[in-house]
PyMOL Python script that loads the backbone (N, CA, C, O; Angstrom):
from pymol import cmd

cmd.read_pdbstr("""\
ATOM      1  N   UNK A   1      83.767 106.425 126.105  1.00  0.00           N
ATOM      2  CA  UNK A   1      84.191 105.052 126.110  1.00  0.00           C
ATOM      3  C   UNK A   1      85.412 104.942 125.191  1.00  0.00           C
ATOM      4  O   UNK A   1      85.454 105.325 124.022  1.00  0.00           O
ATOM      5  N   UNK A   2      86.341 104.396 125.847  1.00  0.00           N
ATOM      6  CA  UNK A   2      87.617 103.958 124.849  1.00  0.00           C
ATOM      7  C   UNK A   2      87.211 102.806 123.506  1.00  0.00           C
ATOM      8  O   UNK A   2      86.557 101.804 123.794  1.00  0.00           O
ATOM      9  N   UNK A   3      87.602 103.019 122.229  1.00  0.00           N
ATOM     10  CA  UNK A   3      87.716 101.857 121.325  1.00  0.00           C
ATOM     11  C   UNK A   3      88.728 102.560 120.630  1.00  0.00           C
ATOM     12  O   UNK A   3      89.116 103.729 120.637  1.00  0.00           O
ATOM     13  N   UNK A   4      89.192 101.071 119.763  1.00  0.00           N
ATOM     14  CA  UNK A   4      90.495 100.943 119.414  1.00  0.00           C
ATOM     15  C   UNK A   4      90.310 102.347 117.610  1.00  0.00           C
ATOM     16  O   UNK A   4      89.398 102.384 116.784  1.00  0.00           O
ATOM     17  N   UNK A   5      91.434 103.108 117.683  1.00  0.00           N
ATOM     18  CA  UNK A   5      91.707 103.687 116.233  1.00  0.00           C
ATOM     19  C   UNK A   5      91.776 102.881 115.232  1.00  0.00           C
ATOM     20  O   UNK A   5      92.491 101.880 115.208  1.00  0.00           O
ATOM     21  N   UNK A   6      90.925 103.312 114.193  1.00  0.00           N
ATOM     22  CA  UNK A   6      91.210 102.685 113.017  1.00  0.00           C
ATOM     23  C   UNK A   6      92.476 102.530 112.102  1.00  0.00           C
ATOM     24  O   UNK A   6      93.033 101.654 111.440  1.00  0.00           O
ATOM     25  N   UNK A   7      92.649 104.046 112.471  1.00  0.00           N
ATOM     26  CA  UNK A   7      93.793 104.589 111.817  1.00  0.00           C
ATOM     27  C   UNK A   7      95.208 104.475 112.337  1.00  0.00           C
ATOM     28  O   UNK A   7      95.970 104.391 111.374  1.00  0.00           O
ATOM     29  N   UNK A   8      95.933 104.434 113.638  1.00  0.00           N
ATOM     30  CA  UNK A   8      96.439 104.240 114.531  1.00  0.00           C
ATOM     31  C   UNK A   8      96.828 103.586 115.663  1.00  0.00           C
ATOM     32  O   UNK A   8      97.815 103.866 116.343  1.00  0.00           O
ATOM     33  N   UNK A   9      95.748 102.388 115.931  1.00  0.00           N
ATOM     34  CA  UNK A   9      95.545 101.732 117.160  1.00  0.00           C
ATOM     35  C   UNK A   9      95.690 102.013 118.278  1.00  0.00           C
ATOM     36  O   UNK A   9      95.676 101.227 119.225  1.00  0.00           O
ATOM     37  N   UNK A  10      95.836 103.080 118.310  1.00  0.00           N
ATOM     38  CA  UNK A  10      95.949 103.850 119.953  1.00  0.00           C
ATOM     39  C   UNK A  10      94.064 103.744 120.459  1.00  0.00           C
ATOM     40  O   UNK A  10      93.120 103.660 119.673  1.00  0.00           O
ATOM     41  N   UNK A  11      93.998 103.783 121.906  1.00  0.00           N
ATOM     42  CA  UNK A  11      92.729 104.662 122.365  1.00  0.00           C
ATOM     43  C   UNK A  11      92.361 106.003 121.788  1.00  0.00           C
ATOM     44  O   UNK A  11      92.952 107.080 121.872  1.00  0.00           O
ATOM     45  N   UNK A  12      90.896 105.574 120.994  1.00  0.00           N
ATOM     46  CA  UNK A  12      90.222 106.885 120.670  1.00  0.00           C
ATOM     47  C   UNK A  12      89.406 106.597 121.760  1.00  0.00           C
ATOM     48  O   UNK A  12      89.381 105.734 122.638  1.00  0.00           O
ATOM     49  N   UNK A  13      88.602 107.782 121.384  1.00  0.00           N
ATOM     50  CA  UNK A  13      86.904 107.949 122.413  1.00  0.00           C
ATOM     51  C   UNK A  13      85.972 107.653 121.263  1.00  0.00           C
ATOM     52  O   UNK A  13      86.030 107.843 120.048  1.00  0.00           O
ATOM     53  N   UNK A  14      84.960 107.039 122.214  1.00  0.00           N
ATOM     54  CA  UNK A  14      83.602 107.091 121.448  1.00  0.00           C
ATOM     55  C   UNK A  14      82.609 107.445 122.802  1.00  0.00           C
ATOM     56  O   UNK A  14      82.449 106.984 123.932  1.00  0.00           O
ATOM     57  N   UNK A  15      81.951 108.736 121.832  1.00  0.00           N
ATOM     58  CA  UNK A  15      81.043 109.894 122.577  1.00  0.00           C
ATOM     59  C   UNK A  15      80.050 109.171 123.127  1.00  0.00           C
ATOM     60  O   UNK A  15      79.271 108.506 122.443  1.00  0.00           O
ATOM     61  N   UNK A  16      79.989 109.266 124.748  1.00  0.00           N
ATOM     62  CA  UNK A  16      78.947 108.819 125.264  1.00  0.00           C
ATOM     63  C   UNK A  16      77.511 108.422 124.710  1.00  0.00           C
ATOM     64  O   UNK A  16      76.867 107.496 125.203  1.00  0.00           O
ATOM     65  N   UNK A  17      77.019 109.257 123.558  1.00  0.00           N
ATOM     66  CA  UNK A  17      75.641 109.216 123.118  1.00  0.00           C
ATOM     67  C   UNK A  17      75.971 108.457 121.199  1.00  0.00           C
ATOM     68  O   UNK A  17      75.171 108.330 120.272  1.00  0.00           O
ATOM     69  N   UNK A  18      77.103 108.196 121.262  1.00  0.00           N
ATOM     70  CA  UNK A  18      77.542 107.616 119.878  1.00  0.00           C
ATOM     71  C   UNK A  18      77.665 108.201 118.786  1.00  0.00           C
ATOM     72  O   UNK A  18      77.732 107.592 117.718  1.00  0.00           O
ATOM     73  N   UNK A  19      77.715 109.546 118.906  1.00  0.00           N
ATOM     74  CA  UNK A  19      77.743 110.455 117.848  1.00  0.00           C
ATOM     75  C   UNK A  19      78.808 110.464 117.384  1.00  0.00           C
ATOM     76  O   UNK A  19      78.696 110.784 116.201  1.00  0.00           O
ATOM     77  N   UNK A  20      80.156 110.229 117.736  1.00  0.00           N
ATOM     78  CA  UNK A  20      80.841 110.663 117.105  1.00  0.00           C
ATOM     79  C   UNK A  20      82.447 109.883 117.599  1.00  0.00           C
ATOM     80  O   UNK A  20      82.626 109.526 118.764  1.00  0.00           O
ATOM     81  N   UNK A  21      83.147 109.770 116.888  1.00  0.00           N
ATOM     82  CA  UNK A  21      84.379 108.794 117.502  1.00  0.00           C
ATOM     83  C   UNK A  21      85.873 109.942 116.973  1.00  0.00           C
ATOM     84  O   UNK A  21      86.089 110.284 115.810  1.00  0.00           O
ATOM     85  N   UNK A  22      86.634 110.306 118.078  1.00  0.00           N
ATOM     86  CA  UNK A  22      87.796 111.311 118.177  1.00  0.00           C
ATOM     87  C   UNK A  22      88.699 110.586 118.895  1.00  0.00           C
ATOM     88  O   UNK A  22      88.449 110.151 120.019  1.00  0.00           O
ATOM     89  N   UNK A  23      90.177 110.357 118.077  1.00  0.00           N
ATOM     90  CA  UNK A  23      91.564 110.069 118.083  1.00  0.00           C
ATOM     91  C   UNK A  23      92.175 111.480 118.389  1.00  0.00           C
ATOM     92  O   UNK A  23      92.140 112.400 117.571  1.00  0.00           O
ATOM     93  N   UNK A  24      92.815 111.587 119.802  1.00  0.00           N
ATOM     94  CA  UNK A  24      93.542 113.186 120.079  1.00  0.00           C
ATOM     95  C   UNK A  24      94.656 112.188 119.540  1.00  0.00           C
ATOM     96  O   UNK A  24      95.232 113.077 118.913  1.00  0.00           O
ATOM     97  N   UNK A  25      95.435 111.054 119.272  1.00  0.00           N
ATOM     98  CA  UNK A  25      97.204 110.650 119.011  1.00  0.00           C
ATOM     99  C   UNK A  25      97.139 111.011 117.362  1.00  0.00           C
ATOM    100  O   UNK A  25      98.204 111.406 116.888  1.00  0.00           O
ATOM    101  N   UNK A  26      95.987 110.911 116.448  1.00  0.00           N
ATOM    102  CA  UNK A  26      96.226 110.780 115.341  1.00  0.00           C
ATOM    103  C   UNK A  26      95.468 111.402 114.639  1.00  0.00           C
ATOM    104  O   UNK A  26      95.622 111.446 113.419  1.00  0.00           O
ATOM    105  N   UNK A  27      94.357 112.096 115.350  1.00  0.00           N
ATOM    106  CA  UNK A  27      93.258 113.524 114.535  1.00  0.00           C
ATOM    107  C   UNK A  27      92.269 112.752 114.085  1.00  0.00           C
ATOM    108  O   UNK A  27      91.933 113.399 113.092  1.00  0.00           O
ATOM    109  N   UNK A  28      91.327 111.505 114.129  1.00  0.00           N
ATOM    110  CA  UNK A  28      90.603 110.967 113.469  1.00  0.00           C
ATOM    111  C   UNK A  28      89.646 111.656 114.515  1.00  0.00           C
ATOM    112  O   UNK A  28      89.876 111.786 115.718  1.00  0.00           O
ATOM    113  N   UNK A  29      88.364 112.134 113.724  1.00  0.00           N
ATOM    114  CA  UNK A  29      87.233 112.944 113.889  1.00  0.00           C
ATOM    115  C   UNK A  29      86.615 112.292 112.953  1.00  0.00           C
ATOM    116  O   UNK A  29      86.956 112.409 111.776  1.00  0.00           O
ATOM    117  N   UNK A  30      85.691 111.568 113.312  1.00  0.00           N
ATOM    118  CA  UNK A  30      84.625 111.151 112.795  1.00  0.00           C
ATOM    119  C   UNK A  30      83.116 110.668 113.104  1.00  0.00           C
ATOM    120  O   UNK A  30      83.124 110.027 114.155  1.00  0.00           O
ATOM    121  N   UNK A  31      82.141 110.737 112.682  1.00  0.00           N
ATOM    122  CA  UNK A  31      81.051 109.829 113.080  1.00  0.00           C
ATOM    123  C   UNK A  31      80.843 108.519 113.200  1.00  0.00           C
ATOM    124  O   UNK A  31      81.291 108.007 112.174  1.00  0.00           O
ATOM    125  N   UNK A  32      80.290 107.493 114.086  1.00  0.00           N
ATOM    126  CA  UNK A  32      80.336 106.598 114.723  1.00  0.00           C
ATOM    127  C   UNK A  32      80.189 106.496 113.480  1.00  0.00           C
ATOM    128  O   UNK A  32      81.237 106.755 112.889  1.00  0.00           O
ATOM    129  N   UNK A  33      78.873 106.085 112.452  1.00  0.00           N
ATOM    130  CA  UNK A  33      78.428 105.346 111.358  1.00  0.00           C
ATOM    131  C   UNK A  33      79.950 105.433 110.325  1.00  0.00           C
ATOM    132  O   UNK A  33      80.128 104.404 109.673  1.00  0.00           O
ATOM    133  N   UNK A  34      80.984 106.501 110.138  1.00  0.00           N
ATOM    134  CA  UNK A  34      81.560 106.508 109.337  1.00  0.00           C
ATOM    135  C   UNK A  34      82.792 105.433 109.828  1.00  0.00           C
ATOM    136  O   UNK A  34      83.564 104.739 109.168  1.00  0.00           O
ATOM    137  N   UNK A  35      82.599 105.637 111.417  1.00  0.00           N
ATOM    138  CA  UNK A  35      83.905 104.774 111.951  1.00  0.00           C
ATOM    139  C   UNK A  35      83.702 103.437 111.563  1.00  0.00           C
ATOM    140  O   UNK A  35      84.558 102.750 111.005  1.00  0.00           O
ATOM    141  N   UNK A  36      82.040 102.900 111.998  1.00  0.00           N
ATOM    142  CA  UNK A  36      81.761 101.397 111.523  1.00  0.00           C
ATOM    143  C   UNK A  36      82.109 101.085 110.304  1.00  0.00           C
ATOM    144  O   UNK A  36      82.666  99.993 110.185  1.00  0.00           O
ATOM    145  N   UNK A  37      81.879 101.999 108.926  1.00  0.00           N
ATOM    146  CA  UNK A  37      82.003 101.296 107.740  1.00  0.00           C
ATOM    147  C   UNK A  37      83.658 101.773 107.364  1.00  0.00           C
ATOM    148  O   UNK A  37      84.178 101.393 106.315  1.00  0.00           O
ATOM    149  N   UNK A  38      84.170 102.378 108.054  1.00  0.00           N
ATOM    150  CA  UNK A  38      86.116 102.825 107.685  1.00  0.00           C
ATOM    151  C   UNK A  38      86.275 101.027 108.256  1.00  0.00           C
ATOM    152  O   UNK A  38      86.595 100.083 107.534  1.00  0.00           O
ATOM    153  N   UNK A  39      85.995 100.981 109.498  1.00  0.00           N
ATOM    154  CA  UNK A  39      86.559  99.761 110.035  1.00  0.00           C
ATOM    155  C   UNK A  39      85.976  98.074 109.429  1.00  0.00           C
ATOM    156  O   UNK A  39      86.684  97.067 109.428  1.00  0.00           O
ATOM    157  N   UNK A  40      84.505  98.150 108.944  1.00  0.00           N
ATOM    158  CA  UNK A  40      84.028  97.197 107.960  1.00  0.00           C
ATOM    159  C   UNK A  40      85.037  97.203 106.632  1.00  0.00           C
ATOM    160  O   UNK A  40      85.272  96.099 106.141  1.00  0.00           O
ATOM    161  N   UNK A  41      85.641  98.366 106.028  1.00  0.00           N
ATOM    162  CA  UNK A  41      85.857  97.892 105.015  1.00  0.00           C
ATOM    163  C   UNK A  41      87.415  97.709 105.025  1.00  0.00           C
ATOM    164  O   UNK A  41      88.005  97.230 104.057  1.00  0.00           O
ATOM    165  N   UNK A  42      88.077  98.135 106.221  1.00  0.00           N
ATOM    166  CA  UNK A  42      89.762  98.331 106.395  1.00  0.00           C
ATOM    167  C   UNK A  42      89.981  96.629 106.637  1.00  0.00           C
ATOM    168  O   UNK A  42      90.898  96.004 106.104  1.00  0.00           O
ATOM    169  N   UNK A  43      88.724  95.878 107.753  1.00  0.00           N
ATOM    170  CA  UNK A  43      89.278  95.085 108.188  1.00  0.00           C
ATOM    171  C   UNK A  43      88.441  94.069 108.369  1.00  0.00           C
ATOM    172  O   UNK A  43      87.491  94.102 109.152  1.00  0.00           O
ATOM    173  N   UNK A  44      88.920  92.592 107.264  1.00  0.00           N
ATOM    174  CA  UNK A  44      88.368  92.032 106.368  1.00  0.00           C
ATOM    175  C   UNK A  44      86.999  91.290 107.493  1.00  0.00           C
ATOM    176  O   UNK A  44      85.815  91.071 107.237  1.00  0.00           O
ATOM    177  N   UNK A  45      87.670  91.099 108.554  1.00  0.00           N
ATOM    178  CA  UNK A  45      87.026  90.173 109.694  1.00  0.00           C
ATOM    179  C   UNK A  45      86.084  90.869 110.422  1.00  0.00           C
ATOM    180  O   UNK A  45      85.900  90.675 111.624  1.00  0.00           O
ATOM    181  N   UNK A  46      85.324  91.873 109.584  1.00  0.00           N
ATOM    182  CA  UNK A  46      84.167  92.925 110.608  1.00  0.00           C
ATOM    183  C   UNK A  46      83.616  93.481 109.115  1.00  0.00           C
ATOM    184  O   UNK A  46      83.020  94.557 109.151  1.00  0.00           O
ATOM    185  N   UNK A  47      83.755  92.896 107.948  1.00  0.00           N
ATOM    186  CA  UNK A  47      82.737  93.287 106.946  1.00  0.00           C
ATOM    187  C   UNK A  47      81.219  92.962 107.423  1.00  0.00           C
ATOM    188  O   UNK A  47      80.314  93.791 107.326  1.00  0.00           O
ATOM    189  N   UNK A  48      81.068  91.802 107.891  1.00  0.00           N
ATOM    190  CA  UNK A  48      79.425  91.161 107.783  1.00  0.00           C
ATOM    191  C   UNK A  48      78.455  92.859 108.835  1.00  0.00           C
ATOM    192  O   UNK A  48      77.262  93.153 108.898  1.00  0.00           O
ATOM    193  N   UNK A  49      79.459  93.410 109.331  1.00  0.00           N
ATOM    194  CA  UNK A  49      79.080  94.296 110.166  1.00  0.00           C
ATOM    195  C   UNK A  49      78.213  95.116 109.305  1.00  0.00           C
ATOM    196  O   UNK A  49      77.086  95.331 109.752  1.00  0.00           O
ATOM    197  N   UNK A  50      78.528  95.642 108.105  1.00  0.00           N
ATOM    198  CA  UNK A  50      78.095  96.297 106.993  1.00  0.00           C
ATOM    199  C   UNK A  50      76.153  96.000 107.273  1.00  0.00           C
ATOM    200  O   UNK A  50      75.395  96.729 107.912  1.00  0.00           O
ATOM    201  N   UNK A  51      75.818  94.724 106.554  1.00  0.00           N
ATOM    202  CA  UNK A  51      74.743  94.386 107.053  1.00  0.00           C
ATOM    203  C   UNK A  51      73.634  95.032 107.697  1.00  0.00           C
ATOM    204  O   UNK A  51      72.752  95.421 106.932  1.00  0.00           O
ATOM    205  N   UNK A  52      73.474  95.234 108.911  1.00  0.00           N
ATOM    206  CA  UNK A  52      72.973  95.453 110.441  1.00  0.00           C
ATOM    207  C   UNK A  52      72.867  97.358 109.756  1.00  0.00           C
ATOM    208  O   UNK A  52      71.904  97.843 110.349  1.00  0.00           O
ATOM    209  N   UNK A  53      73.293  98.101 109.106  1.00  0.00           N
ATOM    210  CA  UNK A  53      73.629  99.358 108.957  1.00  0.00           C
ATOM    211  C   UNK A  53      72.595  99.168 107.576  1.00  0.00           C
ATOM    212  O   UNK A  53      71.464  99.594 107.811  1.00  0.00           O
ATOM    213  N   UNK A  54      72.737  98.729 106.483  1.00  0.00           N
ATOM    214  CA  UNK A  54      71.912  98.596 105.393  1.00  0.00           C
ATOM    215  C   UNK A  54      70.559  97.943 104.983  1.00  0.00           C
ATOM    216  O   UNK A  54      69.934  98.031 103.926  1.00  0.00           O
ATOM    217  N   UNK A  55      70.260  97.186 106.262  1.00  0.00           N
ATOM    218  CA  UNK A  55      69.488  95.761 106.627  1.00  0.00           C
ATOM    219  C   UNK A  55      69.561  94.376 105.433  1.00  0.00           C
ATOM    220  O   UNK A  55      68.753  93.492 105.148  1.00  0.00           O
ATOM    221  N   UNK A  56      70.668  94.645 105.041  1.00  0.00           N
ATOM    222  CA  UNK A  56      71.161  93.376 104.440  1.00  0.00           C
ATOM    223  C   UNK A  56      70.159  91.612 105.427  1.00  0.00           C
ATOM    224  O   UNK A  56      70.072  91.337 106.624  1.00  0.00           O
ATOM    225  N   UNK A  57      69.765  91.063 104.501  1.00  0.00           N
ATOM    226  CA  UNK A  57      69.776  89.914 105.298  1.00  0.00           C
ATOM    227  C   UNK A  57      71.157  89.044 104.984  1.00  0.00           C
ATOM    228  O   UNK A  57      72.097  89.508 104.340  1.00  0.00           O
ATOM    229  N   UNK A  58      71.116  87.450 105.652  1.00  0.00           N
ATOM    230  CA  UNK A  58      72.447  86.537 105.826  1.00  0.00           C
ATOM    231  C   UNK A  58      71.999  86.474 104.301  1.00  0.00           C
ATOM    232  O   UNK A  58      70.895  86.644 103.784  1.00  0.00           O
ATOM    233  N   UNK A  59      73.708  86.055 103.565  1.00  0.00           N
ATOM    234  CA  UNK A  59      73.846  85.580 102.493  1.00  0.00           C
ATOM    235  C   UNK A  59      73.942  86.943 101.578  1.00  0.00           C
ATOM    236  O   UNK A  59      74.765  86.874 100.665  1.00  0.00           O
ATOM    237  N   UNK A  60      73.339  87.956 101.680  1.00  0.00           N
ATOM    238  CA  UNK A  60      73.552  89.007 100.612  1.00  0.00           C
ATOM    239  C   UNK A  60      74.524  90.119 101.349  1.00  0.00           C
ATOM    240  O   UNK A  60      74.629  90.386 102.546  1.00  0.00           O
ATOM    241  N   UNK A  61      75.367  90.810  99.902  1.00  0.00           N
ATOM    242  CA  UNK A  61      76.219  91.753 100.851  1.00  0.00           C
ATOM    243  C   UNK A  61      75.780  92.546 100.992  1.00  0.00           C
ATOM    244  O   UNK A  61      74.577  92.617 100.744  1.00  0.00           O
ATOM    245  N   UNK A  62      76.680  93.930 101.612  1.00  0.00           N
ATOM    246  CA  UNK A  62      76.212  95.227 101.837  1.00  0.00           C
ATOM    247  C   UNK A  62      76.377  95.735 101.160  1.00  0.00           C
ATOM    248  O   UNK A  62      75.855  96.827 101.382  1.00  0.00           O
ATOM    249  N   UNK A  63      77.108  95.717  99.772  1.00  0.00           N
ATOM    250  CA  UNK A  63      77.623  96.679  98.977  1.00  0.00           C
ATOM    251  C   UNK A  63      78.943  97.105  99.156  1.00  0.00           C
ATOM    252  O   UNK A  63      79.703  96.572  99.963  1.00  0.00           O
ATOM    253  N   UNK A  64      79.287  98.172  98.338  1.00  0.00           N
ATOM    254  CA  UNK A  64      80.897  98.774  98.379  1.00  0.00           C
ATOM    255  C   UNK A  64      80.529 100.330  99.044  1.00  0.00           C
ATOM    256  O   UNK A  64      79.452 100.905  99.200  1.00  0.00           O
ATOM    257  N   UNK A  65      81.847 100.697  99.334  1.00  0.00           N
ATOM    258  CA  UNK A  65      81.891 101.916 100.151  1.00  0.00           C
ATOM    259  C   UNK A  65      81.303 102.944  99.142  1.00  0.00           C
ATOM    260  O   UNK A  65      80.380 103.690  99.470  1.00  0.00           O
ATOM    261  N   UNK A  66      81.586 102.951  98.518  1.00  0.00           N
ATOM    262  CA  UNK A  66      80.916 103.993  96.686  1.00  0.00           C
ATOM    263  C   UNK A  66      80.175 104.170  96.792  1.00  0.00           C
ATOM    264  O   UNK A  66      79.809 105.335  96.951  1.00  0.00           O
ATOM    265  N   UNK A  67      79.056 102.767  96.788  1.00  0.00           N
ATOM    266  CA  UNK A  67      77.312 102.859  96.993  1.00  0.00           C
ATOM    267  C   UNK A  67      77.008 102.964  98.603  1.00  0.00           C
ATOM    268  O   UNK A  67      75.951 102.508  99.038  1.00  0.00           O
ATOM    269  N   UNK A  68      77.805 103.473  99.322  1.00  0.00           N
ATOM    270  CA  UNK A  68      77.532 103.531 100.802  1.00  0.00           C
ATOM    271  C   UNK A  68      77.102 105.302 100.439  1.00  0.00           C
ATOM    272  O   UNK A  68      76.079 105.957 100.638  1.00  0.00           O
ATOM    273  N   UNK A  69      78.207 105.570  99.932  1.00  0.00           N
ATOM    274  CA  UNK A  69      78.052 107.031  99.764  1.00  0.00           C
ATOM    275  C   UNK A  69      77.546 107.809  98.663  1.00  0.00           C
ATOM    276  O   UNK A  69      77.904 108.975  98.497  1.00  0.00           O
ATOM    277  N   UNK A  70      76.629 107.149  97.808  1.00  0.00           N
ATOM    278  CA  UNK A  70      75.563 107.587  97.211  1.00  0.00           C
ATOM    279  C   UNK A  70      74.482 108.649  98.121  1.00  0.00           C
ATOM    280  O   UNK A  70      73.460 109.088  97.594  1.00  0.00           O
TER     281      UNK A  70
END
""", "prot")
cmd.dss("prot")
cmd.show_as("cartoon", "prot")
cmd.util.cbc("prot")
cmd.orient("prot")
């Protein structure tokens, strides 16, 4: 499935089974979960996304990328 680069905005792929999201214009190789929180934290209007990944309920955040990667 095509979605947009984080890094680039060109068409990347995202792997049929969601494992994994690959940019051939700009080399981004990554895992879906790493793509969600690159793109939660690059771009201000898809933070609440964070959430749904941590089970945050409404009103509390998800944390910072730091404590993502604890």
């Amino acid at each position: 499935m095509k979605i947009k680069c984080p890094k680039c905005k060109e068409d990347a792929e995202l792997a049929p089974d969601f494992s994994y999201v690959e940019c051939k214009k700009c080399g981004l190789d990554m895992s879906y979960g790493e793509y969600v929180r690159y793109v939660a934290h690059s771009e201000a209007q898809y933070s609440d996304i964070l959430g749904d990944y941590t089970g945050a309920t409404e009103g509390e955040t998800a944390g910072t990328l730091d404590e993502w990667e604890d």
